[in-house]
Biopython code that builds the backbone (N, CA, C, O; Angstrom):
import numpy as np
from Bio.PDB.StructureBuilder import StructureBuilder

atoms = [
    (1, "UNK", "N", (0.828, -1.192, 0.000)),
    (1, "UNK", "CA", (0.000, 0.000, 0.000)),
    (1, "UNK", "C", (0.872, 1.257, 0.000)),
    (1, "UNK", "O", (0.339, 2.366, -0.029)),
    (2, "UNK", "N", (1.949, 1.139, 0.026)),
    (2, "UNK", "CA", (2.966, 2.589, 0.716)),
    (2, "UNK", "C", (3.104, 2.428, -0.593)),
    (2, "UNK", "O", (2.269, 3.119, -1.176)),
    (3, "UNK", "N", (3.779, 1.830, -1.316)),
    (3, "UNK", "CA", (3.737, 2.019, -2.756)),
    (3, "UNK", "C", (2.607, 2.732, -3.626)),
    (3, "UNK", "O", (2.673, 3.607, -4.489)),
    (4, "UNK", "N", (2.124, 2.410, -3.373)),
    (4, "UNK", "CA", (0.447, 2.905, -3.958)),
    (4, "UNK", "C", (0.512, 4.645, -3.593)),
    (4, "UNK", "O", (0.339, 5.495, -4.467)),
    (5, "UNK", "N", (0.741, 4.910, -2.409)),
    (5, "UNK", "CA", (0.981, 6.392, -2.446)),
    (5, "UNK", "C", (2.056, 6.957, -2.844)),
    (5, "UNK", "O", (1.942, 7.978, -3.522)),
    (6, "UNK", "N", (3.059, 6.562, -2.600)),
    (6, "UNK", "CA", (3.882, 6.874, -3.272)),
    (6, "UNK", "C", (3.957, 7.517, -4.889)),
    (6, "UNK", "O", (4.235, 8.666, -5.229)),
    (7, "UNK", "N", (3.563, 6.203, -5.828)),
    (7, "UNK", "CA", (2.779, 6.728, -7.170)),
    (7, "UNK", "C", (1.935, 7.462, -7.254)),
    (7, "UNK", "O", (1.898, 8.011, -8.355)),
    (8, "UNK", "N", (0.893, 7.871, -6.302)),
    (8, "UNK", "CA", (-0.185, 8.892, -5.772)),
    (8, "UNK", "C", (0.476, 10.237, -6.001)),
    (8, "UNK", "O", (0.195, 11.012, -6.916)),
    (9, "UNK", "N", (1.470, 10.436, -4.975)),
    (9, "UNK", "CA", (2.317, 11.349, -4.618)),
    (9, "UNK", "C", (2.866, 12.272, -5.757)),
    (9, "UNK", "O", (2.658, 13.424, -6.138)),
    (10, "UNK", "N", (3.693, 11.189, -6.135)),
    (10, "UNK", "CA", (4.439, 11.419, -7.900)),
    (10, "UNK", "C", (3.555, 11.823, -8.666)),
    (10, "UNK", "O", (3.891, 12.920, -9.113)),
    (11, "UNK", "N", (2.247, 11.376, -9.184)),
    (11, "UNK", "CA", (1.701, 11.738, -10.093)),
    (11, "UNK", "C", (1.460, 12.985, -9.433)),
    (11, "UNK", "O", (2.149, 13.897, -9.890)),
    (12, "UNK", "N", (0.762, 13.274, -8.584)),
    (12, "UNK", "CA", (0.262, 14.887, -8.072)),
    (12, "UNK", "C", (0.932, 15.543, -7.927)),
    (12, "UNK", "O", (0.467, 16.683, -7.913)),
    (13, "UNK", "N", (2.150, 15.467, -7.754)),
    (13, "UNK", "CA", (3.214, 16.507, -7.648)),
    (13, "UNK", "C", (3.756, 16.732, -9.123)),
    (13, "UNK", "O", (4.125, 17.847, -9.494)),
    (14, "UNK", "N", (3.792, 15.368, -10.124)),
    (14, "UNK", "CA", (3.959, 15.602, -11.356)),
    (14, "UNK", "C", (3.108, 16.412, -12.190)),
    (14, "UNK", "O", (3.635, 17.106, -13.060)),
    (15, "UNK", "N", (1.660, 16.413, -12.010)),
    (15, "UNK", "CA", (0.792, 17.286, -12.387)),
    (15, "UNK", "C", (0.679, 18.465, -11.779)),
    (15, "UNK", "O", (0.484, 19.354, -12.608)),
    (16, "UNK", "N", (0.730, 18.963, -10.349)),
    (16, "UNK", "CA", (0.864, 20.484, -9.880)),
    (16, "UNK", "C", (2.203, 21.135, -10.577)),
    (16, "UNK", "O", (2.095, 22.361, -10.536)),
    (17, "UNK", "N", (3.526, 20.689, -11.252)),
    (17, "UNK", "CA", (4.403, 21.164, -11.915)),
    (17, "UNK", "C", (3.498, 21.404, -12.985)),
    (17, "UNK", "O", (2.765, 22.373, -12.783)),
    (18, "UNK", "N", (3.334, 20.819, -14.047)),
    (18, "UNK", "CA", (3.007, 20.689, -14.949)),
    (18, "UNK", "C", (2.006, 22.393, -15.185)),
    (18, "UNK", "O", (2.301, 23.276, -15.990)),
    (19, "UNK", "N", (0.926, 22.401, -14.281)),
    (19, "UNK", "CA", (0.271, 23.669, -14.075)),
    (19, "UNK", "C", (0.736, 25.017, -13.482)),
    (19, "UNK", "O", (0.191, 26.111, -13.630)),
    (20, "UNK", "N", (2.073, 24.662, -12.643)),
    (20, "UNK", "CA", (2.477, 25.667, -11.993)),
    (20, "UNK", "C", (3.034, 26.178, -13.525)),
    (20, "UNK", "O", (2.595, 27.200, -14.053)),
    (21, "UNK", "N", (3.705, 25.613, -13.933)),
    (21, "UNK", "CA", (4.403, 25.875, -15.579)),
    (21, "UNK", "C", (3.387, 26.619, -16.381)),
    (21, "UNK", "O", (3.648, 27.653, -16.995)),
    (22, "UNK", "N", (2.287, 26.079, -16.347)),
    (22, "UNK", "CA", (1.734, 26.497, -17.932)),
    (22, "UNK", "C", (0.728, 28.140, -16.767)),
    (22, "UNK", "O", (-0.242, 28.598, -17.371)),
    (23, "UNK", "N", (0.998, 28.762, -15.447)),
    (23, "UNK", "CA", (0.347, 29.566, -14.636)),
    (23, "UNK", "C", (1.763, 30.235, -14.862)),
    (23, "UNK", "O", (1.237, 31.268, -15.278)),
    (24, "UNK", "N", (2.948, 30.488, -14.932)),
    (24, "UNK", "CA", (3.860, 30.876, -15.469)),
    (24, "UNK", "C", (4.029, 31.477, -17.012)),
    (24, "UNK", "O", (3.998, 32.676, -17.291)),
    (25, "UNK", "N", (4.232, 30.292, -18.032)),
    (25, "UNK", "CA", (3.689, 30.566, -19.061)),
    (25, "UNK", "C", (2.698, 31.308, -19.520)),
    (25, "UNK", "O", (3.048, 31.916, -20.532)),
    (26, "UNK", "N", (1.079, 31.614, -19.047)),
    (26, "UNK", "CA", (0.167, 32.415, -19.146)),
    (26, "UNK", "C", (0.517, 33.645, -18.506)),
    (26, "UNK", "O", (0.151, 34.634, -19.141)),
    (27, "UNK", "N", (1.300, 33.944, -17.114)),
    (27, "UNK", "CA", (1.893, 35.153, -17.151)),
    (27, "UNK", "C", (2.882, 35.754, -17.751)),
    (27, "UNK", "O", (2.820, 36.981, -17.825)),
    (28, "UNK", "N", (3.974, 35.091, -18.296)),
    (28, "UNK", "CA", (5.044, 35.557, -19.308)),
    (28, "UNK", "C", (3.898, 36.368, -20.542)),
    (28, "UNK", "O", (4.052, 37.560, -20.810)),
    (29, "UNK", "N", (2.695, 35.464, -21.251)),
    (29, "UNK", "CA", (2.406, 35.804, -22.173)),
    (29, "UNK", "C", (1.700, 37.418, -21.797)),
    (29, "UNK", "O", (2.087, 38.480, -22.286)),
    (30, "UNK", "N", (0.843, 37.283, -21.038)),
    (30, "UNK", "CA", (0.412, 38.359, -20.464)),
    (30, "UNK", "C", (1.400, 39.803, -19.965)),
    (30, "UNK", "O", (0.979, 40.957, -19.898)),
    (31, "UNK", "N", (2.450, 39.445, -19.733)),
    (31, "UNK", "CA", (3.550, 40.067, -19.431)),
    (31, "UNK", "C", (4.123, 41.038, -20.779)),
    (31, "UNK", "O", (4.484, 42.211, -20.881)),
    (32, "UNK", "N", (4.005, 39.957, -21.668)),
    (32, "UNK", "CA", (4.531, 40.373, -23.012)),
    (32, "UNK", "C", (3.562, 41.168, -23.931)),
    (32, "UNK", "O", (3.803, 41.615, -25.052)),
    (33, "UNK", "N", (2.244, 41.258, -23.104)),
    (33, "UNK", "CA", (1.430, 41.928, -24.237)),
    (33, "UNK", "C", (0.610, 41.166, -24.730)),
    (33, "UNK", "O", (-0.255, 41.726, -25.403)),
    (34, "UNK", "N", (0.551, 40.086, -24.650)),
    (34, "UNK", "CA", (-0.104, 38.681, -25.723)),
    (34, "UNK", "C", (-1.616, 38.905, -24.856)),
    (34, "UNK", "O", (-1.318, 39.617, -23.897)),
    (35, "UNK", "N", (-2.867, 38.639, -24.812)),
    (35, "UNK", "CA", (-4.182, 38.266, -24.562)),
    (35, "UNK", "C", (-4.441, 37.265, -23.911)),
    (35, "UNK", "O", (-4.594, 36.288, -24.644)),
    (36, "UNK", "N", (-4.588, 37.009, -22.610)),
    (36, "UNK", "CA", (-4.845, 35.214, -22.325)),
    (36, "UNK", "C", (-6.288, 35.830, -21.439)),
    (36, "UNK", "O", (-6.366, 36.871, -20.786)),
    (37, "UNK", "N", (-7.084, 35.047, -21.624)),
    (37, "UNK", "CA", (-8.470, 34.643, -21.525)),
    (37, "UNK", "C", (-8.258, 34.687, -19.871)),
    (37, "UNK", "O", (-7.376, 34.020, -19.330)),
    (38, "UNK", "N", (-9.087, 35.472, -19.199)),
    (38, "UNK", "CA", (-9.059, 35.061, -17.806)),
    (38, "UNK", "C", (-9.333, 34.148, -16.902)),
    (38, "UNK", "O", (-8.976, 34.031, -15.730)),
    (39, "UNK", "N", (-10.394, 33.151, -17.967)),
    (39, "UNK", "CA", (-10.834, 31.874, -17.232)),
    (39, "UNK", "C", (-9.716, 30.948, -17.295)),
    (39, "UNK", "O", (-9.721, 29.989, -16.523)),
    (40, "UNK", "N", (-8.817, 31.100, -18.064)),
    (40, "UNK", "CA", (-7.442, 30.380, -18.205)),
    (40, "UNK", "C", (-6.761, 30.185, -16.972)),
    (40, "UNK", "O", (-6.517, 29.114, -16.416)),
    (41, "UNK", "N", (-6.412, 31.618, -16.519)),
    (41, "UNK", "CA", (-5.749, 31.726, -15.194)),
    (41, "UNK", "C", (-6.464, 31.393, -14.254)),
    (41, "UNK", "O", (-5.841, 30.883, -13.322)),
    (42, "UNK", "N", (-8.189, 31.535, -14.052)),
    (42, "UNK", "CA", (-8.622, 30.990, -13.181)),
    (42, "UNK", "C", (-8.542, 29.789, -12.667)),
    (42, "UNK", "O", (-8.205, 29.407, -11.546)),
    (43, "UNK", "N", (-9.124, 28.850, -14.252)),
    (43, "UNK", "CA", (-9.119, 27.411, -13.992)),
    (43, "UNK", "C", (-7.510, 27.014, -13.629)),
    (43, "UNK", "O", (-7.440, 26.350, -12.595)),
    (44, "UNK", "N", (-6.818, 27.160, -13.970)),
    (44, "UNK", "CA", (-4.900, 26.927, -13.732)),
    (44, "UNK", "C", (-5.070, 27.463, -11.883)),
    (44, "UNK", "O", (-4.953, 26.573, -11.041)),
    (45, "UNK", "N", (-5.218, 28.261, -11.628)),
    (45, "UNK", "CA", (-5.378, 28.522, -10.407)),
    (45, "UNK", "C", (-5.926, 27.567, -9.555)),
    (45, "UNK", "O", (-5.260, 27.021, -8.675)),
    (46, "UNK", "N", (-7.400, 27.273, -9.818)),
    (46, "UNK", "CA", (-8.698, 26.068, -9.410)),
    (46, "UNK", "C", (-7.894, 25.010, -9.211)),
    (46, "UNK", "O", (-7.986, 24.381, -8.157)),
    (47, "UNK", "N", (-6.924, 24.627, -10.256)),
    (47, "UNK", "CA", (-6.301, 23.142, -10.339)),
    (47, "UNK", "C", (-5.432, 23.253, -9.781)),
    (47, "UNK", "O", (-4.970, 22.113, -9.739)),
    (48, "UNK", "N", (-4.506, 24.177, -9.017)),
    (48, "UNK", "CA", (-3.657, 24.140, -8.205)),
    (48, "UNK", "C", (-4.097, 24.133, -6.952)),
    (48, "UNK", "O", (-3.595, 23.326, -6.170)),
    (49, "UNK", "N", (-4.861, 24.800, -6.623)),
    (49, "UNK", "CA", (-5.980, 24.251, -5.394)),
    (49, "UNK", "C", (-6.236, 22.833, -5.263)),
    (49, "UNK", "O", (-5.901, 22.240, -4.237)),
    (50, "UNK", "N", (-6.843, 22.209, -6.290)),
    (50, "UNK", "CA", (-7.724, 21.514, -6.168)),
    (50, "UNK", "C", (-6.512, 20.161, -5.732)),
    (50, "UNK", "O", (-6.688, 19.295, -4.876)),
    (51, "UNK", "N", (-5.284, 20.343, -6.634)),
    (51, "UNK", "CA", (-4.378, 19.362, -6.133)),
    (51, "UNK", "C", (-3.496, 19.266, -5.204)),
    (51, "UNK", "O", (-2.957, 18.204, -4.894)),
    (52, "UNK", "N", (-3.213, 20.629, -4.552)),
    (52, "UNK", "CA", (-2.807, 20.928, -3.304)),
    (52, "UNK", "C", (-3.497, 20.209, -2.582)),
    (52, "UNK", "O", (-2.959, 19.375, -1.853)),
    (53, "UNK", "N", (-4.619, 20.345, -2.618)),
    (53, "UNK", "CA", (-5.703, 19.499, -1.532)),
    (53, "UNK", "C", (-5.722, 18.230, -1.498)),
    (53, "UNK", "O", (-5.943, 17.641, -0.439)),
    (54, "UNK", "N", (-5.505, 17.615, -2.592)),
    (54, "UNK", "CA", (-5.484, 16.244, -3.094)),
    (54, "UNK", "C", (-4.081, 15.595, -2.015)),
    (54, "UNK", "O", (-4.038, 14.735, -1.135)),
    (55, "UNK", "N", (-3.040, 16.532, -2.646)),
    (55, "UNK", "CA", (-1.791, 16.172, -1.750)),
    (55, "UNK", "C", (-1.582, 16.308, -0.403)),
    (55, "UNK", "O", (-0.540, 15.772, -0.027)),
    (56, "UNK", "N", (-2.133, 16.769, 0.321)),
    (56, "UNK", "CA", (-2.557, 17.313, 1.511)),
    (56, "UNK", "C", (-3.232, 15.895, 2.016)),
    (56, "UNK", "O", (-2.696, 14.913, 2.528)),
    (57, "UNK", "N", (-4.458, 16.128, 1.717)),
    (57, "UNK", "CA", (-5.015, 14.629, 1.695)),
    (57, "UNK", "C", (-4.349, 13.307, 1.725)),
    (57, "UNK", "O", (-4.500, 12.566, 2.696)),
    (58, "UNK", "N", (-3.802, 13.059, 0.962)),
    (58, "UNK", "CA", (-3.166, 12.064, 0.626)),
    (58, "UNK", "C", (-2.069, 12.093, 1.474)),
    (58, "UNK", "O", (-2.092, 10.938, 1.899)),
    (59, "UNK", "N", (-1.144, 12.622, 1.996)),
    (59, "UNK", "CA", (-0.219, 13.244, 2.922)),
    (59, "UNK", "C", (-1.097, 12.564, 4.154)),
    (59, "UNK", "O", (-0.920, 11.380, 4.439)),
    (60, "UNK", "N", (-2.014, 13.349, 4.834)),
    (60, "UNK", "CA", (-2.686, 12.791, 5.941)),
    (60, "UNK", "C", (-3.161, 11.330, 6.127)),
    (60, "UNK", "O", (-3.036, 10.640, 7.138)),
    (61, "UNK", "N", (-3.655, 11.044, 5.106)),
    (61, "UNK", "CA", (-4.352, 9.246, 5.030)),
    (61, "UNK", "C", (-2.695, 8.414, 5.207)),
    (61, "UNK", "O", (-2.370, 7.396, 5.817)),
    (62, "UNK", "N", (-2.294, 8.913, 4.778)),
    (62, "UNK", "CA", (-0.522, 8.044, 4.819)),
    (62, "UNK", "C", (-0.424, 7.875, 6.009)),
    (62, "UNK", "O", (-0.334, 6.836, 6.663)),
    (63, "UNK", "N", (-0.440, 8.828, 6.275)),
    (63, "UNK", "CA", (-0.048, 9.511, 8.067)),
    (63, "UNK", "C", (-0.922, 8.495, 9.287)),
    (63, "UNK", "O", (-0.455, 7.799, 10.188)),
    (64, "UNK", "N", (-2.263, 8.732, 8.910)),
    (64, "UNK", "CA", (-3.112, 8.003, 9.590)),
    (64, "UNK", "C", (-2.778, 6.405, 9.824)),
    (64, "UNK", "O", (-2.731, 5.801, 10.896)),
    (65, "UNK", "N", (-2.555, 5.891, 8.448)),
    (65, "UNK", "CA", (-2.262, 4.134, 7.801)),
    (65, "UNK", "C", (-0.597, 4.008, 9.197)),
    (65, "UNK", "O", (-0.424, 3.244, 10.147)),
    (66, "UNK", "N", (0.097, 4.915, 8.748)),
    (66, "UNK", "CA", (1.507, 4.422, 9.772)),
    (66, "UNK", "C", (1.096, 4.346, 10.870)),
    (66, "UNK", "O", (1.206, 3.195, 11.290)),
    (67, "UNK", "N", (0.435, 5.373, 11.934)),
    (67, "UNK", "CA", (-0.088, 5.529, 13.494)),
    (67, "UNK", "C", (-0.664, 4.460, 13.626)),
    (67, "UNK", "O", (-0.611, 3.845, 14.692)),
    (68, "UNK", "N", (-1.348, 4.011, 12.548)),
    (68, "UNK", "CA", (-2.580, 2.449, 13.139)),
    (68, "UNK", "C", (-1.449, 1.384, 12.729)),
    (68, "UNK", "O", (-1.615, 0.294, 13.275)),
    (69, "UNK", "N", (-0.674, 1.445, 12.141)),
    (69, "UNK", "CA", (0.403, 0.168, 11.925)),
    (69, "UNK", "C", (1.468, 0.078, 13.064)),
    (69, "UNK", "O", (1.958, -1.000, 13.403)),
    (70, "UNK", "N", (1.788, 1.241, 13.620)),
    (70, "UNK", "CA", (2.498, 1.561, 14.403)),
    (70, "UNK", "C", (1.616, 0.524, 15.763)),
    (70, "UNK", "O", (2.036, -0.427, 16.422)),
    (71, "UNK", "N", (0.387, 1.171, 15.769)),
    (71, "UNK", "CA", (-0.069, 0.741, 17.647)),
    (71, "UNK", "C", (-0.178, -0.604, 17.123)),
    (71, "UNK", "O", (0.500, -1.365, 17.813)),
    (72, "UNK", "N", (-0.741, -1.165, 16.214)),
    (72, "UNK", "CA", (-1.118, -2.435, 15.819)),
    (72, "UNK", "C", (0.125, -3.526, 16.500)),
    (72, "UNK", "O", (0.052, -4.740, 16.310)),
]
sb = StructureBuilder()
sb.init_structure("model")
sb.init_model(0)
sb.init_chain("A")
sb.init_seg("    ")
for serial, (resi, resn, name, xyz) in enumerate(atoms, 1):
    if name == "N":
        sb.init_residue(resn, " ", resi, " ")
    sb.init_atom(name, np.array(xyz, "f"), 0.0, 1.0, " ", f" {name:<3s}", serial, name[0])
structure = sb.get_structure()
């Protein structure tokens, strides 16, 4: 099962890069003059939330699984 989060982990942290990048990217463009749609930055925003939380989450349930393996 520790494995299992682990890959959990990775992927969500692989995907919050992925958005932190392209929330970067949409400000460079914006920076430069270029037009980016504001729901762009919103939703890029939303999804950094939304997987912060995810990781957070997932962070805690880990947490929980060791304490009960631990008293066990």
């Amino acid at each position: 099962m520790n494995n299992v989060v682990h890959l959990d982990e990775y992927r969500i942290k692989k995907d919050l890069k992925k958005v932190q990048n392209a929330m970067v990217t949409a400000r460079s463009l914006i920076a430069s003059g270029i037009k980016v749609p504001n729901n762009i930055i919103n939703k890029l925003q939303e999804l950094v939330v939304k997987l912060e939380k995810q990781l957070e989450a997932l962070c805690e349930d880990s947490e929980k699984n060791t304490q009960k393996k631990n008293e066990d």
